[in-house]
Structures are given as structure tokens and as C-alpha cells.
N, C-alpha and C positions, 0 to 999 in steps of 0.2 A: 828247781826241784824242792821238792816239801816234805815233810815226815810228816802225818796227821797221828795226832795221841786223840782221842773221844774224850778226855777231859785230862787237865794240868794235875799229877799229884804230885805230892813233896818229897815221896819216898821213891818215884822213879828215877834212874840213872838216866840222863838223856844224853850227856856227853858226849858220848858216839855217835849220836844220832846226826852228828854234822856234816860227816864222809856221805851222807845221804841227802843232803838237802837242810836247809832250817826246819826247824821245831816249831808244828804249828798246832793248835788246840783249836778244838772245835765246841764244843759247850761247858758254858762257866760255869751254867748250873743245871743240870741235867734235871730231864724231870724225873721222878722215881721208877725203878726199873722194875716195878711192877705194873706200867702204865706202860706197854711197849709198842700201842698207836704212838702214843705220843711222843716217845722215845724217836721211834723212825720217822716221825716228823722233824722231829728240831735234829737229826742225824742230816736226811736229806737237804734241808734247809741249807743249814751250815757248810757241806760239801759245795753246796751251788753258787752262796756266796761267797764263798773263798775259792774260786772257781776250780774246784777238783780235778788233775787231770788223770784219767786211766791210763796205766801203762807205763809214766811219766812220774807222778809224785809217788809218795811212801804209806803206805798204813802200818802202823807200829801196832804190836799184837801186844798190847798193854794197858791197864787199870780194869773198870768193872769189866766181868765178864758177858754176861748180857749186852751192856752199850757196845763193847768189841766186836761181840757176834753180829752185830745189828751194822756196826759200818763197815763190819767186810760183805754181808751181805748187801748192802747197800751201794758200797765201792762196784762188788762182783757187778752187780745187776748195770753198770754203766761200761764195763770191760777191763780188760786183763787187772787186777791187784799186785801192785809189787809190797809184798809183804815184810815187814820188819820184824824177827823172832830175836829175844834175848837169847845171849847163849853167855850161860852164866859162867861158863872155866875159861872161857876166851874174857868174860867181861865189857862185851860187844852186841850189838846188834849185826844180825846176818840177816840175809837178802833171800827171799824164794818171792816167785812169781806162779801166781795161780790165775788158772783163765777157766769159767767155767760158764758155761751154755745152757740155758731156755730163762725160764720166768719165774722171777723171783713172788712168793707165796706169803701174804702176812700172815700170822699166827692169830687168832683168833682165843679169848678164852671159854670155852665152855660150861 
């Protein structure tokens, strides 16, 4: 098992994050998240090379916001998420699993 972070920052606690699996990061340099093809490109990529598994590995709900939402969307759209939420008076990460169904929509700017 694996914890996937959407990128490595220096101020996250990940300590915890071991009872779940090792600590694994997915882009070293993101491309900017106002380019959010591009974003769910090197999102997808990354899950497939480090072969993702649904249901099985971690996604930690932590660093940018936008790349976050883009890999659980991304995770979602392959099946069930076991999600990783800080919970900051425990000082932990806690576990929720979300399963959700049909088809996943890219965002388009207009």
C-alpha cells in the first residue's frame, strides 16, 4: 500500500502517513494550476506509472488545492478512493473511503 501526496511539500506532516502505506509523490513540478489540461495530464500519467491501485492505495487530501481535486478526481474516475484527511487534534491522518459513479467531465475555460 501507498499514500499518494500530488506533490512533496516541506511543511506537510507525513509521519502518519506510514500506518497507511509509504509516502509516495506524484509530480516534482507541477505544471501551473491554471493550465488544468495539463495538470490532469501529468496527474494521470503519474498514477499509471506508479501503477495506482483503487480501493488498495491512499490519496492524502493535502498540498495545492486544485492538483488535490484533480487526483481524487482522477483516482475516483478508476474506482473506490481511500482517502487520507488530516485531522489536526488527533495529529493524524484518518481513513474515509469514497466510491462514486458515472463519468468523469474535464473543465473547460471559457
Amino acid at each position: 500500500m501507498r499514500a499518494f501526496f500530488v506533490t512533496q511539500a516541506r511543511s506537510l506532516d507525513v509521519s502518519s502517513v506510514t500506518e497507511h502505506g509509504t509516502a509516495a509523490y506524484l509530480l516534482d513540478r507541477p505544471p501551473s494550476p491554471f493550465k488544468t489540461s495539463e495538470c490532469l495530464h501529468a496527474i494521470e500519467q503519474a498514477l499509471t506509472l506508479q501503477s495506482y491501485q483503487p480501493g488498495v492505495d491512499f490519496i492524502a487530501i493535502a498540498g495545492p488545492s486544485i492538483l488535490t481535486a484533480l487526483l481524487v478526481a482522477v483516482a475516483a474516475s478508476r474506482g473506490p478512493v481511500n482517502a487520507l484527511l488530516w485531522d489536526a487534534p488527533s495529529e493524524r491522518y484518518v481513513t474515509r473511503t469514497v466510491s462514486i459513479t458515472g463519468r468523469f467531465v474535464e473543465e473547460r475555460a471559457s
